[in-house]
Each structure stands twice: as structure tokens, then as C-alpha cells.
C-alpha positions in Angstrom: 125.2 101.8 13.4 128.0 99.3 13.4 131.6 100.3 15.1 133.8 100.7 12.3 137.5 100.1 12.7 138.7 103.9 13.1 136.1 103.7 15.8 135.8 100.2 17.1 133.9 100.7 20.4 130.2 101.8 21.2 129.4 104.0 24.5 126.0 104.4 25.5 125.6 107.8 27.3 122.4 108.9 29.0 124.1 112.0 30.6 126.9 114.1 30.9 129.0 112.2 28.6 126.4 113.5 25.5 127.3 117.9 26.3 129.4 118.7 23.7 131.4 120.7 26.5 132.1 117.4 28.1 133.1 115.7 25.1 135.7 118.3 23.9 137.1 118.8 27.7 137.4 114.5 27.8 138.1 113.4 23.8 139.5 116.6 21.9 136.2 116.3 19.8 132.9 116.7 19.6 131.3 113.1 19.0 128.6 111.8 16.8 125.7 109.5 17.8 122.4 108.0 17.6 119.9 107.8 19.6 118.8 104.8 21.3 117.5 103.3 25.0 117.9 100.7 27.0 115.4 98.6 28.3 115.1 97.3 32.3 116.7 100.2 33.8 115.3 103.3 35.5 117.6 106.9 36.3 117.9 108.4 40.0 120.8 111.1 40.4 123.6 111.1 42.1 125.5 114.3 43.9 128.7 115.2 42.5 131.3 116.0 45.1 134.4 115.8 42.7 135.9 119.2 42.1 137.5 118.5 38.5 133.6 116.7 37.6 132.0 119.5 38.5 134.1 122.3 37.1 133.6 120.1 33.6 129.9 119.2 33.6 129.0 121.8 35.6 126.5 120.3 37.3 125.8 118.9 41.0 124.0 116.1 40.3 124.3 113.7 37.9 121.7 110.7 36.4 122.9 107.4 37.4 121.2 104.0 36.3 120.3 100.6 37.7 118.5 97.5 36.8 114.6 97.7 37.3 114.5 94.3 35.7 111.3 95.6 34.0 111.7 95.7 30.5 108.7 98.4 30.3 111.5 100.7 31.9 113.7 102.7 29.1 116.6 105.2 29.7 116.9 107.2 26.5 120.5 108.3 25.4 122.9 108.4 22.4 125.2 105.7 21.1 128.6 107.3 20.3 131.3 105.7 17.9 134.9 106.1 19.9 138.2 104.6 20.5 139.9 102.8 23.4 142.1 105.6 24.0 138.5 107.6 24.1 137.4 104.9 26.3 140.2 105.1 28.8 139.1 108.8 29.3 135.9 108.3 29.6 136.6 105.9 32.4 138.8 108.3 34.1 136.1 111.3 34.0 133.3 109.3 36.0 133.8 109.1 40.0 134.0 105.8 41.8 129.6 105.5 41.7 129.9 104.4 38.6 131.2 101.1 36.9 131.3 100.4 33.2 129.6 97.4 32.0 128.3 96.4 28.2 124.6 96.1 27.6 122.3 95.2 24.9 120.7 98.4 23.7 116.8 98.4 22.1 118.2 98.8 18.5 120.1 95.3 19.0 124.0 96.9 19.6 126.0 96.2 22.3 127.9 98.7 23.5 129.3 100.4 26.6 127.4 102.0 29.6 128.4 103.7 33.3 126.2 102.4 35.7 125.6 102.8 39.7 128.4 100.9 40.9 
């Protein structure tokens, strides 16, 4: 998968962002991926206090990721194809324990990924 230029970024989701509830609520569409991981990183949760988070995920507690700095350790998730303005909303829709930083994923793409902040 290469962004193409309707879709010029990649986003790496390993949680919420991959329900198809979430996507419609955040981007008007349901989005289309492949799967992928990433190496040196391992999932805890996280509780979800935010009212408008929860009402859209549904869900109290959501996976989070850090670096293990063990490249035996793989978070499996989907890489989506989406647009800055996509991007921007994505942003808005996770809560201040996460930041968004770009990472090499095990197929070779860079793209886009929320992790513990």
C-alpha cells in the first residue's frame, strides 16, 4: 500500500480507530486498510473518562501503546489510507493520553500512530 494522492496520509490504528462505528461517527466513511504491526511496542489500556469518547467507542477502556524497545514485541492493527482533513479529526477524537507520532510499520510504510503520551 502506497498513499495515493486522493489519500495522501497513512494512520496506523490498533484500536478504536479500526470499528466501523468510529470511523463513520469521526470521517463520514467507513475506511479501508491493511493489516500490518509494529515492532518494539507492547499494549496496556487506558480508562476512558471522556463523555463524547465513550458515547462513540463505547467502551471504558481503551489499548494504548509504548515503546518496549524489543523488536520481538508486535502490536497488530490496520493501515488506513485518509486525508488531512481526516487526520485533523482523528486527532480531535483521542483524549490528551495520547500523542500522534509516525513510525515505521513491519511491512516497511511509514505512517501515523496514537501513542501514550
Amino acid at each position: 500500500m502506497k498513499a495515493s494522492t486522493e489519500f495522501p496520509v497513512l494512520l496506523f490504528s490498533y484500536g478504536t480507530l479500526q470499528d466501523k462505528a468510529v470511523q463513520r461517527a469521526n470521517f463520514g466513511r467507513e475506511l479501508t486498510g491493511e493489516a500490518d504491526q509494529m515492532l518494539g511496542y507492547s499494549q496496556s489500556w487506558v480508562e476512558i473518562t471522556d463523555p463524547d469518547l465513550l458515547a462513540a467507542s463505547g467502551k471504558t477502556h481503551h489499548p494504548i501503546i509504548t515503546p518496549s524497545h524489543n523488536d520481538a514485541d508486535k502490536v497488530a492493527g490496520t493501515v488506513f489510507q485518509i486525508d488531512e482533513q481526516e487526520l485533523a479529526a482523528a486527532d480531535a477524537y483521542e483524549v490528551a493520553a495520547y500523542k500522534r507520532v509516525s513510525v515505521a510499520l513491519a511491512s516497511g510504510l511509514t505512517a501515523w500512530v496514537y501513542v501514550q503520551a
